[in-house]
Backbone as a printed PyTorch tensor [residue, N CA C, xyz], in Angstrom:
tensor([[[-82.9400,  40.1270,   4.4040],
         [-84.1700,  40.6070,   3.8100],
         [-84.2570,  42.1220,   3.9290]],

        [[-83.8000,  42.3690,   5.0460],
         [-84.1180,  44.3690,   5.6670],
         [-83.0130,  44.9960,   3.9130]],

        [[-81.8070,  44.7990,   4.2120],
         [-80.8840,  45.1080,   3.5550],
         [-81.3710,  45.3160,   2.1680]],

        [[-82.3180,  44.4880,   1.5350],
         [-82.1420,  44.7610,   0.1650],
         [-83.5130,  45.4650,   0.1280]],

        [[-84.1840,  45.8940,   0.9240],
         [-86.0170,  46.8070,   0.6030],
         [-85.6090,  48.3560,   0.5970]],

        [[-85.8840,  49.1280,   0.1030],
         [-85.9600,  50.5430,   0.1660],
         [-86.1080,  50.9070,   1.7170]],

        [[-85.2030,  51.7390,   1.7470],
         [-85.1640,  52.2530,   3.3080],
         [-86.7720,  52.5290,   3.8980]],

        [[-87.5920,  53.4900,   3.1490],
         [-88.5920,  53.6110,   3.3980],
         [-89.5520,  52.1090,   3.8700]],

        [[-89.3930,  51.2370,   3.1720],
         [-90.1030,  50.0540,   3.6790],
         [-89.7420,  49.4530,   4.8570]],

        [[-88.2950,  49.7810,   5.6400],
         [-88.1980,  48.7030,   6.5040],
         [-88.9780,  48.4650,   7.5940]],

        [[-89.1060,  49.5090,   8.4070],
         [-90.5240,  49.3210,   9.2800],
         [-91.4600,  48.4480,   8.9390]],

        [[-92.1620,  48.4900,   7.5260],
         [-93.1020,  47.7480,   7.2450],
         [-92.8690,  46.0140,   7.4030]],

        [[-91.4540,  45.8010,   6.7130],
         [-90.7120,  44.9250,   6.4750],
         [-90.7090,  44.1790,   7.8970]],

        [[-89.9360,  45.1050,   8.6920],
         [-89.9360,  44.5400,  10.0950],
         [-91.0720,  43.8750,  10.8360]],

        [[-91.8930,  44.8680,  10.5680],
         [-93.3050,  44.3510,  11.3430],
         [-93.8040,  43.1120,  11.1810]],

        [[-93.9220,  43.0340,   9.3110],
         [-93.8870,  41.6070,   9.0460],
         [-93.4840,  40.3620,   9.1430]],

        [[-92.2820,  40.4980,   9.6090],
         [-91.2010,  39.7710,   9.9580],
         [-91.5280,  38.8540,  11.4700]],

        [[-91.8020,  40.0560,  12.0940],
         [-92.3180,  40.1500,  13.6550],
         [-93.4260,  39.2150,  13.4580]],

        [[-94.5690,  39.6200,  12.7440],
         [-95.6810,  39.1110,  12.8150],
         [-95.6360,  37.3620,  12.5300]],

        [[-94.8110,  37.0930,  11.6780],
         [-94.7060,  35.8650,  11.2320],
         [-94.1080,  35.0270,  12.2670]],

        [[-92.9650,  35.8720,  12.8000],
         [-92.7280,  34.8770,  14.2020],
         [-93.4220,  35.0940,  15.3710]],

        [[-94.0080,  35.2030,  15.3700],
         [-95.4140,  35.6380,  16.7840],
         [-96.8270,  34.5470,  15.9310]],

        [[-96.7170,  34.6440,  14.6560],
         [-97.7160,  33.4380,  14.2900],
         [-97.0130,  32.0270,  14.5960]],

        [[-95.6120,  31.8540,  14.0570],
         [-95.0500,  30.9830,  14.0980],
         [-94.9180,  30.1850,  15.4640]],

        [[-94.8820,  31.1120,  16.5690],
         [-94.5300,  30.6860,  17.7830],
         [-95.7750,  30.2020,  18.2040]],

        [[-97.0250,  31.1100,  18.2160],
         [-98.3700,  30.3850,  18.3280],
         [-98.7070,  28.9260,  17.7660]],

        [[-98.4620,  29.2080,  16.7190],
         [-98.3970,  27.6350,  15.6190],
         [-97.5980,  26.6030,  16.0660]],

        [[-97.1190,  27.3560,  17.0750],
         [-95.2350,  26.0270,  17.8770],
         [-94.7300,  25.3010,  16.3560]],

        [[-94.7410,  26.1870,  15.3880],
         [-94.1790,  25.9370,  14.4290],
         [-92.5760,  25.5950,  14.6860]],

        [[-91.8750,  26.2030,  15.6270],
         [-90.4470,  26.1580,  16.3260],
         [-90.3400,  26.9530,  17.5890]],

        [[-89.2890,  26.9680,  18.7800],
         [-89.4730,  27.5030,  19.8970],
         [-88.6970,  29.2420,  19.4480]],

        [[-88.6220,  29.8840,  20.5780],
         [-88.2200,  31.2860,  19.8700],
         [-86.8600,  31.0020,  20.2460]],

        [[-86.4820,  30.9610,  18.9000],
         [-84.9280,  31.5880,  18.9740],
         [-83.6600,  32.6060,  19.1780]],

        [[-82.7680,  32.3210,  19.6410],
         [-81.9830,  33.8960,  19.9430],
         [-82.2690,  34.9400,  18.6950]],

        [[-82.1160,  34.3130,  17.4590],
         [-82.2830,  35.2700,  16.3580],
         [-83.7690,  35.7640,  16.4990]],

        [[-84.4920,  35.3200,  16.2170],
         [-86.3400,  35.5620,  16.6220],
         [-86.3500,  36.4150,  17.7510]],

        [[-85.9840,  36.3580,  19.0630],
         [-85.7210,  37.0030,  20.2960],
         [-85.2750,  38.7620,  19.9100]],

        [[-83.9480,  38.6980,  19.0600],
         [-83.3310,  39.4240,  18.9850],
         [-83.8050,  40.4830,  17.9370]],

        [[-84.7870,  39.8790,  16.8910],
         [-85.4630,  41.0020,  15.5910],
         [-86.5720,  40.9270,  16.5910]],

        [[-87.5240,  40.8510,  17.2650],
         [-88.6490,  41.0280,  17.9360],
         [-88.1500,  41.9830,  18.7230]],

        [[-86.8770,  41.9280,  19.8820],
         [-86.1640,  43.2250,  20.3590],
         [-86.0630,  44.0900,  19.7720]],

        [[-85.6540,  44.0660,  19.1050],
         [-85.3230,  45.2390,  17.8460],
         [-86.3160,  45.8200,  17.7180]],

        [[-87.3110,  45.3120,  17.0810],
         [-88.7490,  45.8970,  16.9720],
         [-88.5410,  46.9710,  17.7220]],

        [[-89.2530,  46.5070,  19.2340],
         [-89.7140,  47.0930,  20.4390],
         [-88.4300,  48.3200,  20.1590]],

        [[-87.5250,  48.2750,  20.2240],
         [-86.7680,  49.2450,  20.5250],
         [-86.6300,  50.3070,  19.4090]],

        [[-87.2710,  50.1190,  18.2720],
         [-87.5960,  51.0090,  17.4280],
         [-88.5440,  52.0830,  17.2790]],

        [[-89.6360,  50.8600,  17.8840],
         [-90.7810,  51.8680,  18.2000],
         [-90.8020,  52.4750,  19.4410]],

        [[-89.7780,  52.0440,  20.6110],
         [-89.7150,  53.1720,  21.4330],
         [-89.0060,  54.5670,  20.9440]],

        [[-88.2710,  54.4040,  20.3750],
         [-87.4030,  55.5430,  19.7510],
         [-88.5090,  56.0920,  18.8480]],

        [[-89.0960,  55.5510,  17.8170],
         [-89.7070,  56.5360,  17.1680],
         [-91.3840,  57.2110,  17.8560]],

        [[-91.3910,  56.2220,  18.8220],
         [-92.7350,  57.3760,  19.4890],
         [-92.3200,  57.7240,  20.9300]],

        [[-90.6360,  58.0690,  21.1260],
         [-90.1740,  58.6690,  22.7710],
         [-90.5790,  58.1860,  23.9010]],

        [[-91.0600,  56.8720,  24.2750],
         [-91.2980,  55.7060,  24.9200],
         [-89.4610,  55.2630,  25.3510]],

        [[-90.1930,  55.0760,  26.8090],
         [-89.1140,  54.1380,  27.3100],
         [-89.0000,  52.7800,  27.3260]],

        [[-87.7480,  51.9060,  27.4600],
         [-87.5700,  50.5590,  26.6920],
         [-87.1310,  50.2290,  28.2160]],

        [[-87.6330,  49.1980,  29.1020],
         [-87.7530,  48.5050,  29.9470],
         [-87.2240,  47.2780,  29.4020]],

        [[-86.5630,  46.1990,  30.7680],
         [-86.4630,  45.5860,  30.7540],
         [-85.2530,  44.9650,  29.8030]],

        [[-83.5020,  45.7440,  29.0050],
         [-83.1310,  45.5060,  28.3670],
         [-82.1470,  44.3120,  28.3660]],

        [[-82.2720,  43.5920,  27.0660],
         [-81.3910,  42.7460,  26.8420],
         [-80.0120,  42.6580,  25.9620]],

        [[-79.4400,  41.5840,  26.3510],
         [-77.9210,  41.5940,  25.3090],
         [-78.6540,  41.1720,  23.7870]],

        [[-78.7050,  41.9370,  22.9900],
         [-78.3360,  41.5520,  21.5190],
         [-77.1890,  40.6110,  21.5430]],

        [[-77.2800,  39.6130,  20.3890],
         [-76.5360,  39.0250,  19.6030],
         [-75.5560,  39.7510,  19.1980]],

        [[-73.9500,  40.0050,  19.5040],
         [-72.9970,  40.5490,  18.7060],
         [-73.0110,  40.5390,  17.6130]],

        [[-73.2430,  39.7880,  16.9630],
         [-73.0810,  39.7230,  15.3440],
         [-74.0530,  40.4240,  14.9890]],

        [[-75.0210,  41.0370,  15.2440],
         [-76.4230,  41.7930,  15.1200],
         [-76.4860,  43.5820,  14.6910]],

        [[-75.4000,  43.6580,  16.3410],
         [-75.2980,  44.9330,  16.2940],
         [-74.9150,  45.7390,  15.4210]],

        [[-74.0730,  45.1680,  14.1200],
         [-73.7360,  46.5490,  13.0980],
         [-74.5110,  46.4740,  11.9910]],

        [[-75.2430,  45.5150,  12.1540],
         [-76.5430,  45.3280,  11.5460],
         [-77.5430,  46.3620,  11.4670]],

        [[-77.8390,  46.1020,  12.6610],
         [-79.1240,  47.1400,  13.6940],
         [-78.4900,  48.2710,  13.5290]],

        [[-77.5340,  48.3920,  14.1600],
         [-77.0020,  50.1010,  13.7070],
         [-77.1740,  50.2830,  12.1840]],

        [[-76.9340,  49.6620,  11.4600],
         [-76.5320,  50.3490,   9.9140],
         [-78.3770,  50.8620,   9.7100]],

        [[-78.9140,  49.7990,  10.0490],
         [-80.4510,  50.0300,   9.5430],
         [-80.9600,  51.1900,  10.1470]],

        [[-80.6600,  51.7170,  11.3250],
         [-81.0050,  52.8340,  12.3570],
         [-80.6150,  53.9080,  11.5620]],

        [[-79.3980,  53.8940,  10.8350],
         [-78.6720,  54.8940,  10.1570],
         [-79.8680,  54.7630,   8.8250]],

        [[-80.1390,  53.9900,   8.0950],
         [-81.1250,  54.0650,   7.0470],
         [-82.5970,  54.6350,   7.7720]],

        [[-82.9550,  54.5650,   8.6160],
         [-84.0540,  54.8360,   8.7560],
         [-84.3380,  56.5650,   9.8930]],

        [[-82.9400,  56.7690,  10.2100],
         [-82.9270,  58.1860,  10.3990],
         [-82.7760,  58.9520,   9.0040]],

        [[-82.0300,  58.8760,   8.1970],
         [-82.2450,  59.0570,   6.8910],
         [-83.1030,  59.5630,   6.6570]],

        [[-84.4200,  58.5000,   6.4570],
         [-85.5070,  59.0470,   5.7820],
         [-86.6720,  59.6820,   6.7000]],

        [[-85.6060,  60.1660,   8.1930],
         [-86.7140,  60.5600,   8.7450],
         [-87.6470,  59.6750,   9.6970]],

        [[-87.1980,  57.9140,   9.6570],
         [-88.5790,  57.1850,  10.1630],
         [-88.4040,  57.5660,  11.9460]],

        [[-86.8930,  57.6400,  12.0140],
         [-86.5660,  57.6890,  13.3400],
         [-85.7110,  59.1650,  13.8360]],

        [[-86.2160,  59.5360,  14.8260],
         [-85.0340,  61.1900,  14.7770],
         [-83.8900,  60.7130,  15.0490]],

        [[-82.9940,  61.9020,  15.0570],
         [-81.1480,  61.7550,  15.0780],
         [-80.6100,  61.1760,  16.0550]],

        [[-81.3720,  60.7320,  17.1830],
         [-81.1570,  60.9970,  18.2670],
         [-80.5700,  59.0150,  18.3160]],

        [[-81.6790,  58.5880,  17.4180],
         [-81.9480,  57.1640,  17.5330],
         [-80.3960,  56.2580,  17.5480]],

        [[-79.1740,  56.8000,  16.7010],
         [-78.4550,  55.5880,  17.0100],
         [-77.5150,  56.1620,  18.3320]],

        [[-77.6890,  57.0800,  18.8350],
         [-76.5040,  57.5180,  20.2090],
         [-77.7030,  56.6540,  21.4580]],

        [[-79.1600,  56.5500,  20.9000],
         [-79.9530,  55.8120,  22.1510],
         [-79.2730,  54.5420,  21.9470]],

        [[-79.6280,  53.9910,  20.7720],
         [-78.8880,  52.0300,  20.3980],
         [-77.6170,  52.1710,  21.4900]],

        [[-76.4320,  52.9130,  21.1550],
         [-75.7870,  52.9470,  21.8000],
         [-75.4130,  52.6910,  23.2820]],

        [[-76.2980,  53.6200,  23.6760],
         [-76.4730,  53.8670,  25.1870],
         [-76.8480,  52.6350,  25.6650]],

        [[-77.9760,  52.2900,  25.0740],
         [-78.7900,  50.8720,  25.1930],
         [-78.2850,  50.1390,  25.3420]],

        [[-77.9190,  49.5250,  23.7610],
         [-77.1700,  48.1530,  23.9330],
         [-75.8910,  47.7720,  23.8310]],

        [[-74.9730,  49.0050,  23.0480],
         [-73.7120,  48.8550,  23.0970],
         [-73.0150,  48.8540,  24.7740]],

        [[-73.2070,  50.0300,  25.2070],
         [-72.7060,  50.3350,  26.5830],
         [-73.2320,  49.0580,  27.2260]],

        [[-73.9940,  48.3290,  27.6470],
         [-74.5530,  47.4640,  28.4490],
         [-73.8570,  46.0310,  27.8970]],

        [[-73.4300,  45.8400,  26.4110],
         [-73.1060,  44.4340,  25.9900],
         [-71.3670,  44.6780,  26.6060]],

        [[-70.8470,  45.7230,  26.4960],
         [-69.7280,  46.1440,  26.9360],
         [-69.4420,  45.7830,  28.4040]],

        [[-70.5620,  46.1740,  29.1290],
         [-70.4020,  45.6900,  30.7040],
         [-70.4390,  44.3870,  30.7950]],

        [[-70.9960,  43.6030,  30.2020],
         [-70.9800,  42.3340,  30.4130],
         [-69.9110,  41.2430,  29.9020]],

        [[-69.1570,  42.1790,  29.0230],
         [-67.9510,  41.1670,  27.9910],
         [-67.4350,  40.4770,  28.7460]]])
């Protein structure tokens, strides 16, 4: 879904996304899933980067995720949503840390 919206929208996109599984989970519509887990992470770790907030408490992303999340980080420094700084943090974050654990 992120992939095909105008870079400018994804934030919005995301949020929504978020929101639906945070209704969903209330609704016990289904339990939270690694994927659900892992775009709700994401979230959080976006908006620490874009308002210079620290990200407590980090977890392993889903491998298959990560060049995902990176590519979108790269779209959304782009337009500015996030500073330059944002994919060497991903990095630091979650690459270096999924690395320690291989």
């Amino acid at each position: 879904m992120v992939s095909e919206v105008p870079d400018e929208a994804i934030l919005k996109i995301l949020d929504f996304k978020c929101k639906t599984i945070r209704n969903d989970l209330g609704n016990q519509y289904w339990g939270l899933t690694a994927e659900a887990y892992s775009v709700l992470y994401f979230r959080l770790f976006l908006r620490a980067v874009k308002y210079d907030q620290p990200l407590h408490n980090v977890i392993l992303l889903p491998a298959q995720h990560i060049e995902f999340y990176k590519t979108t980080i790269a779209r959304l420094v782009k337009v500015q949503e996030l500073p330059p700084t944002a994919l060497e943090r991903f990095d630091r974050t979650f690459v270096t840390n999924e690395q320690q654990y291989a």
